[in-house]
mmCIF file as Biopython writes it, N, C-alpha, C and O atoms, coordinates in Angstrom:
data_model
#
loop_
_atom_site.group_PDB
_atom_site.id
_atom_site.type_symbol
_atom_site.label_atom_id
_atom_site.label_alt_id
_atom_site.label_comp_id
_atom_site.label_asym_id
_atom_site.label_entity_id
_atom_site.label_seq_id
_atom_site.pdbx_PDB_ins_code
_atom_site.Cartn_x
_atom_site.Cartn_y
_atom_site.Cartn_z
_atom_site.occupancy
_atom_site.B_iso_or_equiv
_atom_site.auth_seq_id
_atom_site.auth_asym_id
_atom_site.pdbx_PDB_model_num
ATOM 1   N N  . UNK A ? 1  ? 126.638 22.151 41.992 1.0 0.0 1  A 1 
ATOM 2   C CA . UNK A ? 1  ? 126.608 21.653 43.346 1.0 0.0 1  A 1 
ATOM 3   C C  . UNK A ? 1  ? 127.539 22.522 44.211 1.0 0.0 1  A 1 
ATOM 4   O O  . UNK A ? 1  ? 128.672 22.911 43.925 1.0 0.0 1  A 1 
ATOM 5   N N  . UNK A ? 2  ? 126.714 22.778 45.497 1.0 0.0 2  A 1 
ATOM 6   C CA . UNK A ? 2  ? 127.897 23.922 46.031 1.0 0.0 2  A 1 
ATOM 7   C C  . UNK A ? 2  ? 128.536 22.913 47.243 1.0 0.0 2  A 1 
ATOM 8   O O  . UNK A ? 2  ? 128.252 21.765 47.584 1.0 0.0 2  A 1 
ATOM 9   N N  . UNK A ? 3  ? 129.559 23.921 47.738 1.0 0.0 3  A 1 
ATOM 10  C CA . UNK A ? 3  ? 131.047 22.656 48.620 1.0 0.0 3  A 1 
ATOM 11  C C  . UNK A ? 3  ? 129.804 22.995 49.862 1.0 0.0 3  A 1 
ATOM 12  O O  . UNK A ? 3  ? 128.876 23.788 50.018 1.0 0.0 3  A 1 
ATOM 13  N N  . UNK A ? 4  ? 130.511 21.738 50.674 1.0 0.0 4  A 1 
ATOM 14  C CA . UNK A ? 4  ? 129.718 21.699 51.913 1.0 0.0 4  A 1 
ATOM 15  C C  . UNK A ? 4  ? 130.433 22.978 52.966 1.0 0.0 4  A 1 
ATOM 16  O O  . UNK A ? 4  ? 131.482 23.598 52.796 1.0 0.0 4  A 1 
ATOM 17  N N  . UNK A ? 5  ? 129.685 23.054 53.792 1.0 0.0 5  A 1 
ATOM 18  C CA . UNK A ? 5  ? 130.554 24.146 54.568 1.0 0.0 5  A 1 
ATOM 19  C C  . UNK A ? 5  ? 130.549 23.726 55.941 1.0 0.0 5  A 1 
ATOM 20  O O  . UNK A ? 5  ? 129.674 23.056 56.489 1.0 0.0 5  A 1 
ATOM 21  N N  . UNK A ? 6  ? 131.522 24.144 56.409 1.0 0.0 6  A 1 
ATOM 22  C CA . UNK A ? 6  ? 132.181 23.527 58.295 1.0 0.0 6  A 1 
ATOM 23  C C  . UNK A ? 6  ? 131.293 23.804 58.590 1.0 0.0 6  A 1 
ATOM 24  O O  . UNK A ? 6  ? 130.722 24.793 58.129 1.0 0.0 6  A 1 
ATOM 25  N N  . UNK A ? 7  ? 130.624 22.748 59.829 1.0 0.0 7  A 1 
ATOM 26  C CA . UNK A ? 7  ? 129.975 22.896 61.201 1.0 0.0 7  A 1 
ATOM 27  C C  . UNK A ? 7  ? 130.398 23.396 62.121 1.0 0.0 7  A 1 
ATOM 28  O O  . UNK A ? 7  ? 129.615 24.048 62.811 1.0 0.0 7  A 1 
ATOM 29  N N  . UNK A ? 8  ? 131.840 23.301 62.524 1.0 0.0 8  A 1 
ATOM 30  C CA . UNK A ? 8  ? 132.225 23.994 63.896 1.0 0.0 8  A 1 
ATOM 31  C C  . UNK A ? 8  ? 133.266 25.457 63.056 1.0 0.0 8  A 1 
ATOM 32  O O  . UNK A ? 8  ? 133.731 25.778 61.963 1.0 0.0 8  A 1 
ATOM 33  N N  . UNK A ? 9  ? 133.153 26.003 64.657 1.0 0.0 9  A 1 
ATOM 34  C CA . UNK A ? 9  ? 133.891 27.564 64.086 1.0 0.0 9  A 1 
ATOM 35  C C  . UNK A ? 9  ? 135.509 27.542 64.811 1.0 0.0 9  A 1 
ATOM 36  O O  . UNK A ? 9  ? 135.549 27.397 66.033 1.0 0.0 9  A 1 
ATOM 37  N N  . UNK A ? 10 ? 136.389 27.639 64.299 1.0 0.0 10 A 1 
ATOM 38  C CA . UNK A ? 10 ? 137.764 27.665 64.711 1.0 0.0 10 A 1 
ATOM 39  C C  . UNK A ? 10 ? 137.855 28.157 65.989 1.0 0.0 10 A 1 
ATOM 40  O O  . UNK A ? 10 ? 137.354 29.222 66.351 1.0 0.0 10 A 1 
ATOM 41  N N  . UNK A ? 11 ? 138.526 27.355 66.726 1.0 0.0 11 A 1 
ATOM 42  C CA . UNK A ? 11 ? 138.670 28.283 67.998 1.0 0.0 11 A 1 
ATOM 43  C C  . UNK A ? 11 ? 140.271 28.884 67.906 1.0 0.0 11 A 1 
ATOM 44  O O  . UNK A ? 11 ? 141.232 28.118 67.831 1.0 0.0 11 A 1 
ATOM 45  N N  . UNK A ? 12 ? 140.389 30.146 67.921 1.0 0.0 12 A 1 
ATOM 46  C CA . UNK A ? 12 ? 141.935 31.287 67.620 1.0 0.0 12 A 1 
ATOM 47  C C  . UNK A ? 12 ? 142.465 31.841 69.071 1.0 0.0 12 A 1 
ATOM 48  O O  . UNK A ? 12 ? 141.983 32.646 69.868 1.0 0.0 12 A 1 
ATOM 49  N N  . UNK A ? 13 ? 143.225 31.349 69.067 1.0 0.0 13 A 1 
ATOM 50  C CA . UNK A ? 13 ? 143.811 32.293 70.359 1.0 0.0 13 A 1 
ATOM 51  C C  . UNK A ? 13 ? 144.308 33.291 70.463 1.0 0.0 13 A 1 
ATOM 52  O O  . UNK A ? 13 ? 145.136 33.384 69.556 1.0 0.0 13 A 1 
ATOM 53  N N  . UNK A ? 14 ? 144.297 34.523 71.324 1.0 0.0 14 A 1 
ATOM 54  C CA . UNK A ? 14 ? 145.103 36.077 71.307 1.0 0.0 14 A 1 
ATOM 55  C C  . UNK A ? 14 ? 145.961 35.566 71.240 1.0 0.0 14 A 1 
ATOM 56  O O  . UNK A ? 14 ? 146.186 34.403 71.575 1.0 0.0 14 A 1 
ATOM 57  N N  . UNK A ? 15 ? 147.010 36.744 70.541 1.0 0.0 15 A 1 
ATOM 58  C CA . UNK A ? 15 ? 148.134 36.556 70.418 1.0 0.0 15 A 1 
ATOM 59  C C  . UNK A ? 15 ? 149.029 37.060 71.770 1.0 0.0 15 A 1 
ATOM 60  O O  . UNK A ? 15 ? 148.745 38.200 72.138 1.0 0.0 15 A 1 
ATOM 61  N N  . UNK A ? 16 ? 150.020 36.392 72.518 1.0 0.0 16 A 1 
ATOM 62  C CA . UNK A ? 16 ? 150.474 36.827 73.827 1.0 0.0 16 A 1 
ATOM 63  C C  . UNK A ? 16 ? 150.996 37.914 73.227 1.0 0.0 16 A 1 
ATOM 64  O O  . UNK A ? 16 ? 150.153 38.655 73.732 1.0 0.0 16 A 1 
ATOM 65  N N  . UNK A ? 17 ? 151.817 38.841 72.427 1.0 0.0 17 A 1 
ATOM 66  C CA . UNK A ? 17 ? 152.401 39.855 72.315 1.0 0.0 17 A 1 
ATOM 67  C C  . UNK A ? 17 ? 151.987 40.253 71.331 1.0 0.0 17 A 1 
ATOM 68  O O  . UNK A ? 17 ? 151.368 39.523 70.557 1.0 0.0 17 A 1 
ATOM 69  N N  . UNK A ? 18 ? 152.247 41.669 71.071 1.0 0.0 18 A 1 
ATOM 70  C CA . UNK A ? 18 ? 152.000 42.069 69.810 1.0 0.0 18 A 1 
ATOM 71  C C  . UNK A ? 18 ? 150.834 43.186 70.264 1.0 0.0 18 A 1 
ATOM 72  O O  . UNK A ? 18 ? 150.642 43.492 71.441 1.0 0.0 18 A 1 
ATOM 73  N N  . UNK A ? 19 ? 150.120 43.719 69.180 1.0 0.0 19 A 1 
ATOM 74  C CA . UNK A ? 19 ? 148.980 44.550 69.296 1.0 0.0 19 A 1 
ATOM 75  C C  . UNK A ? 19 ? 147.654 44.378 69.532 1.0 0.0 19 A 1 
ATOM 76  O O  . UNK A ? 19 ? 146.720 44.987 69.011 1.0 0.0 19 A 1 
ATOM 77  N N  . UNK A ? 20 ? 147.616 43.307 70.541 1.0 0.0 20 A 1 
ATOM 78  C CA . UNK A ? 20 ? 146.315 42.329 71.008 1.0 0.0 20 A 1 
ATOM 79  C C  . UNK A ? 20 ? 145.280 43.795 72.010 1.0 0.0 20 A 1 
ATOM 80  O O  . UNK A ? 20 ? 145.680 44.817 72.567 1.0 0.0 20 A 1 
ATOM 81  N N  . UNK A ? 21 ? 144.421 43.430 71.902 1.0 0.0 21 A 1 
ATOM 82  C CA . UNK A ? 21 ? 142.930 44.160 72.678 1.0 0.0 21 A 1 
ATOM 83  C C  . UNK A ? 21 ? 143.621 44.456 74.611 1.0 0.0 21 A 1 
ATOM 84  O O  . UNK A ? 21 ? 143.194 45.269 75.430 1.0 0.0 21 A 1 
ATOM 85  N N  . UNK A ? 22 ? 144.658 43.538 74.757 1.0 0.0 22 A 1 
ATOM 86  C CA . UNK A ? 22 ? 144.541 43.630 76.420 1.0 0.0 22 A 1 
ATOM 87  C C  . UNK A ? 22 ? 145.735 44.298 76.483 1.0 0.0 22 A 1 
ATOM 88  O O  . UNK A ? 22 ? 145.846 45.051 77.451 1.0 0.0 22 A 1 
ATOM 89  N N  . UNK A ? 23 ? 146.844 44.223 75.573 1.0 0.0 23 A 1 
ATOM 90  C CA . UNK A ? 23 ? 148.028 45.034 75.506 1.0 0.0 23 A 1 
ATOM 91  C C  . UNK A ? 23 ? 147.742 46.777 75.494 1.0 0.0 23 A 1 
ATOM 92  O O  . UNK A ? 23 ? 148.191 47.635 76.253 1.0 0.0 23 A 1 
ATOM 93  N N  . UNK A ? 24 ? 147.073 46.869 74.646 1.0 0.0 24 A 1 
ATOM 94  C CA . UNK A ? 24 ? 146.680 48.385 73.925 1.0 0.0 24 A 1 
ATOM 95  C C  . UNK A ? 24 ? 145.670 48.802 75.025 1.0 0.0 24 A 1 
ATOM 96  O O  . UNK A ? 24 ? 145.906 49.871 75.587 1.0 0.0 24 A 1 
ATOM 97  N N  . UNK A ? 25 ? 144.548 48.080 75.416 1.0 0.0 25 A 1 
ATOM 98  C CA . UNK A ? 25 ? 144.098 48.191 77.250 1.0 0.0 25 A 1 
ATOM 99  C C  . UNK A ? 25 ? 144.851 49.172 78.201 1.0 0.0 25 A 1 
ATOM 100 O O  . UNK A ? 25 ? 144.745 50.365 78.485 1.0 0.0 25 A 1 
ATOM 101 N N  . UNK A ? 26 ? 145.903 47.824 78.673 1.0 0.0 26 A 1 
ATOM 102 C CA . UNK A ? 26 ? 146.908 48.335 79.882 1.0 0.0 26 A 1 
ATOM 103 C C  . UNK A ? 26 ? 147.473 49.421 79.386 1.0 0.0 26 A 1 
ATOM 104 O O  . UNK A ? 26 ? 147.558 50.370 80.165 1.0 0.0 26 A 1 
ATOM 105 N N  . UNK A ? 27 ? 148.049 49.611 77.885 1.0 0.0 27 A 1 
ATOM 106 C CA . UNK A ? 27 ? 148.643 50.765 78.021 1.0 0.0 27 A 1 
ATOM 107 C C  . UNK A ? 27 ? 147.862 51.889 77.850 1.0 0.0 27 A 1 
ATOM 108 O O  . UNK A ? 27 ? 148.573 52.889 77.950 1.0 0.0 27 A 1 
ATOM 109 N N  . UNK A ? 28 ? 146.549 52.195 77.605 1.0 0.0 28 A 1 
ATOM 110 C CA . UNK A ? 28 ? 145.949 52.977 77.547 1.0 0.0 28 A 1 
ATOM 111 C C  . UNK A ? 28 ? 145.767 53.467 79.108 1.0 0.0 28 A 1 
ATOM 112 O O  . UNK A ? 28 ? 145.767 54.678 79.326 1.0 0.0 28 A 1 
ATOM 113 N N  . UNK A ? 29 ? 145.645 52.731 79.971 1.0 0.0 29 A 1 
ATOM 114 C CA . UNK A ? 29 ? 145.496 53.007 81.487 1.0 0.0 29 A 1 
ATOM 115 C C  . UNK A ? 29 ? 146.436 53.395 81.985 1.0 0.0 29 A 1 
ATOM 116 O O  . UNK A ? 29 ? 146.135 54.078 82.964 1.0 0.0 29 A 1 
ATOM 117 N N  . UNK A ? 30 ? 147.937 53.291 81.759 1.0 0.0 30 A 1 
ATOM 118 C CA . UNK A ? 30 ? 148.854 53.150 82.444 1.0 0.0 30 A 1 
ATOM 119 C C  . UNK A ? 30 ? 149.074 55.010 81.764 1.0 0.0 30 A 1 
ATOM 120 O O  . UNK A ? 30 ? 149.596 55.983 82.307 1.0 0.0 30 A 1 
ATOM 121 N N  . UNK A ? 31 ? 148.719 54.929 81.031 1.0 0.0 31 A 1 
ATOM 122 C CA . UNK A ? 31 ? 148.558 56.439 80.676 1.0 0.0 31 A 1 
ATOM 123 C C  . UNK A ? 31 ? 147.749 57.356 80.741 1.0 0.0 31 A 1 
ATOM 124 O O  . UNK A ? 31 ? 147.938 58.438 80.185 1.0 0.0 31 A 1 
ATOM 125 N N  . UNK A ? 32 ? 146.723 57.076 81.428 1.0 0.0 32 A 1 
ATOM 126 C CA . UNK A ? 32 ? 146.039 57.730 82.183 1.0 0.0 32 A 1 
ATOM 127 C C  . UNK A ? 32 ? 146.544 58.098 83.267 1.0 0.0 32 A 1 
ATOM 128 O O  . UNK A ? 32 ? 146.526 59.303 83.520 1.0 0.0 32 A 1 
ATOM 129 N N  . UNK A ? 33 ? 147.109 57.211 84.168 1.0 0.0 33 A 1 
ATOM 130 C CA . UNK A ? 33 ? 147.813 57.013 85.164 1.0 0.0 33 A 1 
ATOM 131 C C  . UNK A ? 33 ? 148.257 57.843 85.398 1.0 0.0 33 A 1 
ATOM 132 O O  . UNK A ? 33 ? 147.944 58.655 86.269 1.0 0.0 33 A 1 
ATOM 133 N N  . UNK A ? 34 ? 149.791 57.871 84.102 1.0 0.0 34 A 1 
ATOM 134 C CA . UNK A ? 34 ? 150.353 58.977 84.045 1.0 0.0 34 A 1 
ATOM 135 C C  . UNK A ? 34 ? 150.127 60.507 84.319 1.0 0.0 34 A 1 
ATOM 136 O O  . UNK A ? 34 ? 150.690 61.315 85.057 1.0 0.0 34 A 1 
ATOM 137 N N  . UNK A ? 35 ? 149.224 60.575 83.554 1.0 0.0 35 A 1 
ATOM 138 C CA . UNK A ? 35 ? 148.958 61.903 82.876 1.0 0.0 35 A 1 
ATOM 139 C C  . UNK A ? 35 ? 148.534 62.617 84.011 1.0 0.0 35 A 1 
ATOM 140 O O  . UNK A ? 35 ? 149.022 63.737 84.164 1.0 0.0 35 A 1 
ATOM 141 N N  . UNK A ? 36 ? 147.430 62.046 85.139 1.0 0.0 36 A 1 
ATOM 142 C CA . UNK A ? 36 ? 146.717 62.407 86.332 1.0 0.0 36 A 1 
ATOM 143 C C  . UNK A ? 36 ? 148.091 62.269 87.283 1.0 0.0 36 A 1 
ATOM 144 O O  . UNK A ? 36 ? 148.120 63.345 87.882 1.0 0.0 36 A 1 
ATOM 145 N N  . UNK A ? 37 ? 149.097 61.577 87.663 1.0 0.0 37 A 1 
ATOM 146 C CA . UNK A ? 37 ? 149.679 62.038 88.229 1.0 0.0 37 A 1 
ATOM 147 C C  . UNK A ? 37 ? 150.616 63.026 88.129 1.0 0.0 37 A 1 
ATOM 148 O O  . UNK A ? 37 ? 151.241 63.576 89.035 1.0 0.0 37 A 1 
ATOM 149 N N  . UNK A ? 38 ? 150.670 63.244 86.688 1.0 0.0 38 A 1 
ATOM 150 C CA . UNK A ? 38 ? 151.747 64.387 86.442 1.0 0.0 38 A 1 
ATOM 151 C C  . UNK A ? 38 ? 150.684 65.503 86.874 1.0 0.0 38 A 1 
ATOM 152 O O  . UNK A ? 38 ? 151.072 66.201 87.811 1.0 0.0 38 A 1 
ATOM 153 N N  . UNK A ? 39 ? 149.241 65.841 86.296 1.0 0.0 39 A 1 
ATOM 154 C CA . UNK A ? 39 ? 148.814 66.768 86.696 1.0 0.0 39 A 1 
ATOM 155 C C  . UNK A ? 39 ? 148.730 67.224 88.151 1.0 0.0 39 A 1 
ATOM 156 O O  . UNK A ? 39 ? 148.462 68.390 88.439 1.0 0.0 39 A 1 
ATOM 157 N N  . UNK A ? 40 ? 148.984 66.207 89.129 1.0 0.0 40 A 1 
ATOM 158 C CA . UNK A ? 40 ? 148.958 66.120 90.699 1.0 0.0 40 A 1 
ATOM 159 C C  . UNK A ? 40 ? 150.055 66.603 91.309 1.0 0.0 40 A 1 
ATOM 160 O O  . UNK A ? 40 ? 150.001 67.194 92.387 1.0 0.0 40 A 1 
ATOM 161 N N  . UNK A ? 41 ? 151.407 66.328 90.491 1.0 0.0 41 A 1 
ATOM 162 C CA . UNK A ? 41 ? 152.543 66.829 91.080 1.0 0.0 41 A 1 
ATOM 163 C C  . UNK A ? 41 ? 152.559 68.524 90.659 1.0 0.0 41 A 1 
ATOM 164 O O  . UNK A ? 41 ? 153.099 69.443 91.274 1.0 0.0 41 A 1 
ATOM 165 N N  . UNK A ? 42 ? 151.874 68.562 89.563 1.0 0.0 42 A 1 
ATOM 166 C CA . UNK A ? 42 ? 152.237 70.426 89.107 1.0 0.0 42 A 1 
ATOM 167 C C  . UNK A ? 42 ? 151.044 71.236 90.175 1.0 0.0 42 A 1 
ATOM 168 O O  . UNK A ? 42 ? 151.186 72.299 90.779 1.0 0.0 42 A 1 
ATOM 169 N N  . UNK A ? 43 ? 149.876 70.328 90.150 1.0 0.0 43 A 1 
ATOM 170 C CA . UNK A ? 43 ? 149.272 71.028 91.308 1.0 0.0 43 A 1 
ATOM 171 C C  . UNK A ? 43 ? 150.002 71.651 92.422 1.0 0.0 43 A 1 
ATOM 172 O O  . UNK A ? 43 ? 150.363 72.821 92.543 1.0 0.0 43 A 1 
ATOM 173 N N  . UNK A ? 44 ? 150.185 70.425 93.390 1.0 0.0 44 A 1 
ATOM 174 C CA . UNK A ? 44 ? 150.425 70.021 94.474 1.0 0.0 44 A 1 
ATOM 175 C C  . UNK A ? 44 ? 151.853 70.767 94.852 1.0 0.0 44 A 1 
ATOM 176 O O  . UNK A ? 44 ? 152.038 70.834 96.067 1.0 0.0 44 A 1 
ATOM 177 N N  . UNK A ? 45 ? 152.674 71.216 94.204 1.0 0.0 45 A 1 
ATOM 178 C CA . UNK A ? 45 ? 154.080 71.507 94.381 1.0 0.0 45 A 1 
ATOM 179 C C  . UNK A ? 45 ? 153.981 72.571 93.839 1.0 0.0 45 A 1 
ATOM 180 O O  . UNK A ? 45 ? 154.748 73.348 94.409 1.0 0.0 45 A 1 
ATOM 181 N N  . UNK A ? 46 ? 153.211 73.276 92.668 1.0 0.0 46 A 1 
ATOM 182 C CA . UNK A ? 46 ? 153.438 74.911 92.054 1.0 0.0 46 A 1 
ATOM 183 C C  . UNK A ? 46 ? 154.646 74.778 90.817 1.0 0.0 46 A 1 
ATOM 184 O O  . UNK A ? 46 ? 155.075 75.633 90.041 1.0 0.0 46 A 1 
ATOM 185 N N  . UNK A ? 47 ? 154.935 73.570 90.958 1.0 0.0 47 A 1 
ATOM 186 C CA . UNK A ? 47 ? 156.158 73.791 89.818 1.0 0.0 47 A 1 
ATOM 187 C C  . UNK A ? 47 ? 155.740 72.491 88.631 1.0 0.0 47 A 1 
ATOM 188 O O  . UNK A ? 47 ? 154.867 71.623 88.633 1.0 0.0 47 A 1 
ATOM 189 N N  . UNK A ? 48 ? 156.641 72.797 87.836 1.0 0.0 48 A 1 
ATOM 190 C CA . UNK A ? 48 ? 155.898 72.049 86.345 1.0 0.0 48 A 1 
ATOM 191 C C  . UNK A ? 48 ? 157.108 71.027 86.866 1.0 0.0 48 A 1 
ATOM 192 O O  . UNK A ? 48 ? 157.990 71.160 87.715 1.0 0.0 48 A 1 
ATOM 193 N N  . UNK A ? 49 ? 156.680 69.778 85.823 1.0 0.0 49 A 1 
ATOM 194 C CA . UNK A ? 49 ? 157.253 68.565 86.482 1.0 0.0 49 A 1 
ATOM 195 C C  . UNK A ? 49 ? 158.985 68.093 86.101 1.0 0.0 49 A 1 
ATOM 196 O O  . UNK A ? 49 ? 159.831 67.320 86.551 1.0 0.0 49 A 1 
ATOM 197 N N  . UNK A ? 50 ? 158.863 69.032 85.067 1.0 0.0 50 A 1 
ATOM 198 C CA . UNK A ? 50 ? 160.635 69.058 84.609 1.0 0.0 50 A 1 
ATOM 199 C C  . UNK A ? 50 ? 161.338 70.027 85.943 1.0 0.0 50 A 1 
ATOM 200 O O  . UNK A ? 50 ? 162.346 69.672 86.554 1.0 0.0 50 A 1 
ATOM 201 N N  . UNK A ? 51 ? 160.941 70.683 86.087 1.0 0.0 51 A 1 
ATOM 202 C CA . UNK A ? 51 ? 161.361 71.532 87.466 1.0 0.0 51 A 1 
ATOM 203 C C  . UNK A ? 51 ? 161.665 70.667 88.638 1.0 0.0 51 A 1 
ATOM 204 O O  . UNK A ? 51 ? 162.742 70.438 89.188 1.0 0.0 51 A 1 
ATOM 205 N N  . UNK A ? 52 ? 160.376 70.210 88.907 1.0 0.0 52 A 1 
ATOM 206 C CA . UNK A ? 52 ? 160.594 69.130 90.108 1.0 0.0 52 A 1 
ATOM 207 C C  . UNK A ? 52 ? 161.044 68.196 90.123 1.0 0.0 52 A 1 
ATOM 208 O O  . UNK A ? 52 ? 161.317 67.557 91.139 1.0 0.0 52 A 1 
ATOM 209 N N  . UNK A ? 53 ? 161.270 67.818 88.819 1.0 0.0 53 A 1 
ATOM 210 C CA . UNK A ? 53 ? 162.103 66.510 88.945 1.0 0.0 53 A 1 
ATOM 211 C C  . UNK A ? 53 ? 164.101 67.210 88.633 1.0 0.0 53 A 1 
ATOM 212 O O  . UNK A ? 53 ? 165.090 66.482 88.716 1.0 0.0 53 A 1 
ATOM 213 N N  . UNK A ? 54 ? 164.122 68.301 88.390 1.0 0.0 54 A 1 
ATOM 214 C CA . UNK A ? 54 ? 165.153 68.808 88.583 1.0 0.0 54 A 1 
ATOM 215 C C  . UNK A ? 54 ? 166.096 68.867 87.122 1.0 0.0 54 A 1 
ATOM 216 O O  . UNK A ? 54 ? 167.317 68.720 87.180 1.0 0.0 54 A 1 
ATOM 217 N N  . UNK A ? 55 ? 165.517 69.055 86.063 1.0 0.0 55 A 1 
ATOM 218 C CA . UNK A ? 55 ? 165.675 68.943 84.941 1.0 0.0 55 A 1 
ATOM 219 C C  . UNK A ? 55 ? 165.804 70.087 83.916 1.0 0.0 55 A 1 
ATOM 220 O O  . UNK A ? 55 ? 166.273 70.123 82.778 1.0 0.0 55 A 1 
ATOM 221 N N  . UNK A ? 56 ? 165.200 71.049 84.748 1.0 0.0 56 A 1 
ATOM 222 C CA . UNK A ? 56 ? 165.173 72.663 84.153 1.0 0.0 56 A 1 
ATOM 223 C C  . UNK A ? 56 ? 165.644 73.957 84.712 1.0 0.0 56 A 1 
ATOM 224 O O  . UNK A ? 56 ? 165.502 74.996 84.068 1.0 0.0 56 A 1 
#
């Protein structure tokens, strides 16, 4: 005789922190972000961005 098996399916909640789908998201964007504005300042100014920010 086999066990009966659940009718309903668990409802799980994201986890607020940690390595959740919307965390790893934002930071994927926010680094995009980045990256396009760093390429904007080396454009835009002729100098690489350690330069312009006064670092080299």
């Amino acid at each position: 005789m086999s066990e009966p098996q659940p009718t309903e399916v668990p409802k799980i909640e994201e986890p607020k922190f940690g390595f959740n789908d919307y965390a790893e998201r934002l930071n994927g964007r926010a680094a995009m972000i980045g990256f396009i504005l760093t390429l904007a300042i080396e454009f835009f100014t002729g100098q690489g961005l350690l330069s312009w920010l006064g670092l080299q």
